[in-house]
C-alpha positions in Angstrom: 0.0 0.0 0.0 1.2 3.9 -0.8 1.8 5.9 2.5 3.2 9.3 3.1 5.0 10.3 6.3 3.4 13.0 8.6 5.8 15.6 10.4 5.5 13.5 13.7 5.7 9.8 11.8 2.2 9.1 11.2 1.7 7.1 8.1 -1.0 8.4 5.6 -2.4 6.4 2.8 -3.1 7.5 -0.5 -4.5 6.8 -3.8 -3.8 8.8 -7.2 -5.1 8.3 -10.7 -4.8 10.3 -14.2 -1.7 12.9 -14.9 -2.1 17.0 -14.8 -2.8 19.4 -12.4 -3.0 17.8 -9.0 -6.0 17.9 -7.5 -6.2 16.9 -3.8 -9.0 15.7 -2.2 -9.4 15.5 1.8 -12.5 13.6 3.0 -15.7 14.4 5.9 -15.7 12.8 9.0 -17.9 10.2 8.3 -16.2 9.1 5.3 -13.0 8.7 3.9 -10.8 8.3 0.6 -13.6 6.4 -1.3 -15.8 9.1 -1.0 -14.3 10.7 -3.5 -14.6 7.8 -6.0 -16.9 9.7 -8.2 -14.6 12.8 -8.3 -11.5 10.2 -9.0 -12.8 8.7 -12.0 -14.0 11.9 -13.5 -11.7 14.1 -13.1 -8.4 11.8 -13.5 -9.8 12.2 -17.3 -7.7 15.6 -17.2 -5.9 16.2 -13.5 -4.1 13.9 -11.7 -6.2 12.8 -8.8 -4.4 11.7 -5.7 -6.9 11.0 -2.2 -5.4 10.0 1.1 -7.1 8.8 4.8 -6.6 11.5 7.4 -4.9 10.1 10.8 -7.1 7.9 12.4 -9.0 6.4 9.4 -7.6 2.9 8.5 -5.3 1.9 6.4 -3.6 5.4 7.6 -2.6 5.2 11.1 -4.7 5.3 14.1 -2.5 7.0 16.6 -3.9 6.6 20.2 -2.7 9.9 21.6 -5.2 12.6 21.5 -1.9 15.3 21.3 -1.8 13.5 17.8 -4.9 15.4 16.5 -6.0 18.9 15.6 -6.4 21.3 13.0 -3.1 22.0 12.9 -1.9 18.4 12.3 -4.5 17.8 9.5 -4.2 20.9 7.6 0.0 20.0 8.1 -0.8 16.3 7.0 -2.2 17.5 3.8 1.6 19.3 2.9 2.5 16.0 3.8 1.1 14.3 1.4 1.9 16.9 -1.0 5.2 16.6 -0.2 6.0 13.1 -0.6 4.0 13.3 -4.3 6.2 15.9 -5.2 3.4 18.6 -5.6 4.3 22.3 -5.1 1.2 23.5 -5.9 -2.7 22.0 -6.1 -6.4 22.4 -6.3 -7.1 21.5 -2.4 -11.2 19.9 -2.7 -12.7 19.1 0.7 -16.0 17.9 2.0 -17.0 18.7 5.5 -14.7 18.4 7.8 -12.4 18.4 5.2 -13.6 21.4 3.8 -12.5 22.7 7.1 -9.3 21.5 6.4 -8.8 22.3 3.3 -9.9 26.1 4.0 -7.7 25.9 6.6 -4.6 24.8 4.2 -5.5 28.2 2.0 -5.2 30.2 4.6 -1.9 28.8 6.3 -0.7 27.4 2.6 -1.7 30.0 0.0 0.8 29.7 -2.6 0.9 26.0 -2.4 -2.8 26.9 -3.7 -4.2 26.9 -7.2 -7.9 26.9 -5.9 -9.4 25.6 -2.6 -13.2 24.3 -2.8 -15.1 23.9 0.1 -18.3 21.3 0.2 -20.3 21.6 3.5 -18.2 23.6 5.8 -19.1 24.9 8.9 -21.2 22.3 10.8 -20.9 23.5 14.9 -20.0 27.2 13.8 -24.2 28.5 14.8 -23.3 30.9 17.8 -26.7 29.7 19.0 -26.3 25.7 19.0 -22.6 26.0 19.4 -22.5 24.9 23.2 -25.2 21.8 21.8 -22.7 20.8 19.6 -19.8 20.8 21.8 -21.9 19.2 24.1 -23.4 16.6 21.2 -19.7 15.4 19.7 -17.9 15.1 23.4 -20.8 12.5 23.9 -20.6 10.9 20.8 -16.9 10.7 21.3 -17.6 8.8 24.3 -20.2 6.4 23.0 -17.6 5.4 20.1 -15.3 4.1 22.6 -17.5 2.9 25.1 -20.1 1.1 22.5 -18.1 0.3 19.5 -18.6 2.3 16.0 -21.5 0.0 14.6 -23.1 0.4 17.9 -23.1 4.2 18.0 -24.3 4.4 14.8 -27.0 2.1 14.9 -28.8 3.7 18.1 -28.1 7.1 16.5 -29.9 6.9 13.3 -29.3 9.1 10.4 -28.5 12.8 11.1 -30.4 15.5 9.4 -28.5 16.3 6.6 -28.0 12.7 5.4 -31.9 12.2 4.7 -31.7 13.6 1.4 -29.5 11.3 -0.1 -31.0 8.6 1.8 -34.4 9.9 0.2 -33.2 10.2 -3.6 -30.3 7.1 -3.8 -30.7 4.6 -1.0 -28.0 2.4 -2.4 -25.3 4.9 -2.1 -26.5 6.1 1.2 -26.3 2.5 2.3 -22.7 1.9 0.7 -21.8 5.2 2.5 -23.2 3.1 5.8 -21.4 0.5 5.6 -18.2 2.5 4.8 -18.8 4.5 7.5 -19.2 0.7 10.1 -15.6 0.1 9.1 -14.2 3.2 10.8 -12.0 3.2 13.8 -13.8 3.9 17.4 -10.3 5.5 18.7 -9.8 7.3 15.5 -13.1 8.7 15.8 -13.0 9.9 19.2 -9.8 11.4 18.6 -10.8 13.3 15.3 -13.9 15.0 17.4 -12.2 15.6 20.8 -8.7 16.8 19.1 -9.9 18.2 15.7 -13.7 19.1 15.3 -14.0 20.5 19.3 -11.3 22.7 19.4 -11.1 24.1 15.7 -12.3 28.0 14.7 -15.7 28.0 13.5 -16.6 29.4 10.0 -17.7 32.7 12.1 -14.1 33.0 13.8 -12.6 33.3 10.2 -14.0 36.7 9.5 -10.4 38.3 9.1 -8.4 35.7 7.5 -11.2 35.4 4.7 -11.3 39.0 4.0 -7.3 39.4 2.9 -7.5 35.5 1.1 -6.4 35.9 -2.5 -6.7 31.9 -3.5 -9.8 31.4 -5.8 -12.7 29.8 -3.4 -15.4 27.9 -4.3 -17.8 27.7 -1.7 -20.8 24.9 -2.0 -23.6 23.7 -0.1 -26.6 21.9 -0.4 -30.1 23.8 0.5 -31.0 21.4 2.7 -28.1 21.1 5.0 -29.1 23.7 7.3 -26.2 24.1 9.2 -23.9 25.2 6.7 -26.1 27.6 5.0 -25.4 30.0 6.6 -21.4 29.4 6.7 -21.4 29.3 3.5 -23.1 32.7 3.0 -20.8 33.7 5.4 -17.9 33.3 3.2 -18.7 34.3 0.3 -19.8 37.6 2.1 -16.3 38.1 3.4 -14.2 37.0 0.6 -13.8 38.5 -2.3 -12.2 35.5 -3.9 -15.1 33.1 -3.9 -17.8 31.8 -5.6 -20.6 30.1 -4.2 -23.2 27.6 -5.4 -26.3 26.0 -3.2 -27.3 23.1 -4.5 -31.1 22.7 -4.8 -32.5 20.0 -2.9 -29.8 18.4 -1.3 -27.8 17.8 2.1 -25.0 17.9 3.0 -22.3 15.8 0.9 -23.7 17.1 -2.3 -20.4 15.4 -4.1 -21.8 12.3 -3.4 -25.6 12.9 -3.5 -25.4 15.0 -6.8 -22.3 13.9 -8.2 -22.9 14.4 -11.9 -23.7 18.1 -11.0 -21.3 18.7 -8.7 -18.6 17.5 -10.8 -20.2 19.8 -13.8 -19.8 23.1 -11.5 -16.5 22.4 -10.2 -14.7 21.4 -13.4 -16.1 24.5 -14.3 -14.9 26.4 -11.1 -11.3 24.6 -12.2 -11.0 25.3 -15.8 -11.6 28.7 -15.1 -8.7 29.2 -12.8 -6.9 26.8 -15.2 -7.4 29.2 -17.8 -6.7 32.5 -16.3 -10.0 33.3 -17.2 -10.8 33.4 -13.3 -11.8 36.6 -11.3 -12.4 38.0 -7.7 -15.6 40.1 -7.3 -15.6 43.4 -8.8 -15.4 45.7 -5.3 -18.3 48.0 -7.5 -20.4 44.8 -7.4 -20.5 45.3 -3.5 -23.9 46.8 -2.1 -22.5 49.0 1.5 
């Protein structure tokens, strides 16, 4: 199996397909580097592809030190993986969490950037369900190492913004399910308690997003409520992005909608492929 080596050791497995641009993809919490099999297979056509497992998603390694996670690490585990490929610059694509990562890379990375595109960021950032969600993942950190993963899953059911896909395509919700069984309960618990609880929401990113130069595209589905808002949120305070809400969908619209999502964001890419891609016109701005 292909692994990359963190900073601290950590061993990081990765797939790549196709030859071009790179094009990086860093996966959601409850997924990992087959997520992205849709993407892969499309876009190798004209990029070269490369996916990887962040720490504590098999086969990458699991390490059992909490000190081993957090935003830091991840966004420093995608150079990482950049590094041992060889890539000095990329198109960074993340879902989810990994949209949080993969923002975060832009903002501590920017010239290793050709474009960063975000898909569902921002879960936890509400000011007004923000100690709920603390509150929420510390449990659910808990029940994954107290019950098992299948277990947690299983008496938690499916969370809001995973009923759309289940509605429309109940084979690749149940694929993602079963994907999503295979996980590791210490990897798990680590990711939320190091990574999602102590990260900078959406909201906290005001500053940073309003003197970010790397073209940002910004997508969300309608129906994933808590990163509607987010979402608006950055495009409001960067004049680098574009956003796109996709209509009638929650919250992985890369795997929900991936024919349309690929659509718009080989779009988003040729454009700054081309040159042919601009930040907003400041006259465009209504103060």
């Amino acid at each position: 199996m292909p692994y990359a080596s963190a900073r601290d050791g950590t061993k990081l497995y990765f797939e790549e397909a196709g030859r071009g641009t790179p094009i990086v993809f860093v996966h959601e919490f409850s997924g990992d580097h087959r997520s992205w099999e849709a993407q892969m297979r499309h876009f190798a056509r004209r990029y070269r592809c490369i996916v990887f497992n962040t720490r504590g998603y098999p086969p990458s390694d699991v390490p059992n030190a909490r000190a081993k996670y957090s935003q830091a690490i991840v966004i420093d585990d995608v150079a990482a993986v950049m590094q041992h490929l060889e890539l000095r610059k990329a198109h960074i694509v993340g879902c989810s969490m990994g949209a949080r990562t993969a923002l975060g890379f832009a903002l501590t990375y920017p010239a290793r950037c050709w474009s960063v595109t975000t898909v569902g960021a921002g879960a936890g950032s509400n000011p007004a369900t923000r100690a709920a969600f603390l509150r929420n993942t510390e449990a659910n950190a808990q029940r994954f190492l107290t019950l098992g993963v299948p277990a947690t899953l299983r008496s938690g059911g499916a969370a809001p913004g995973r009923i759309p896909q289940m509605n429309k395509d109940p084979r690749g919700f149940a694929e993602f399910r079963r994907w999503q069984m295979e996980h590791s309960a210490t990897g798990l618990a680590n990711t939320q308690r190091g990574v999602q609880l102590k990260r900078a929401t959406i909201f906290e990113l005001g500053g940073a997003l309003k003197k970010m130069k790397v073209p940002l595209f910004v997508v969300s589905g309608d129906e994933d409520d808590n990163c509607v808002a987010p979402a608006l949120f950055m495009k409001s305070q960067c004049m680098a992005a574009r956003l796109w809400i996709c209509p009638a969908t929650g919250h992985t619209v890369n795997t929900e909608e991936p024919d349309l999502f690929n659509q718009m964001l080989g779009d988003f890419l040729g454009q700054v492929d081309s040159g042919r891609w601009r930040a907003r016109d400041p006259r465009s701005v209504v103060r």
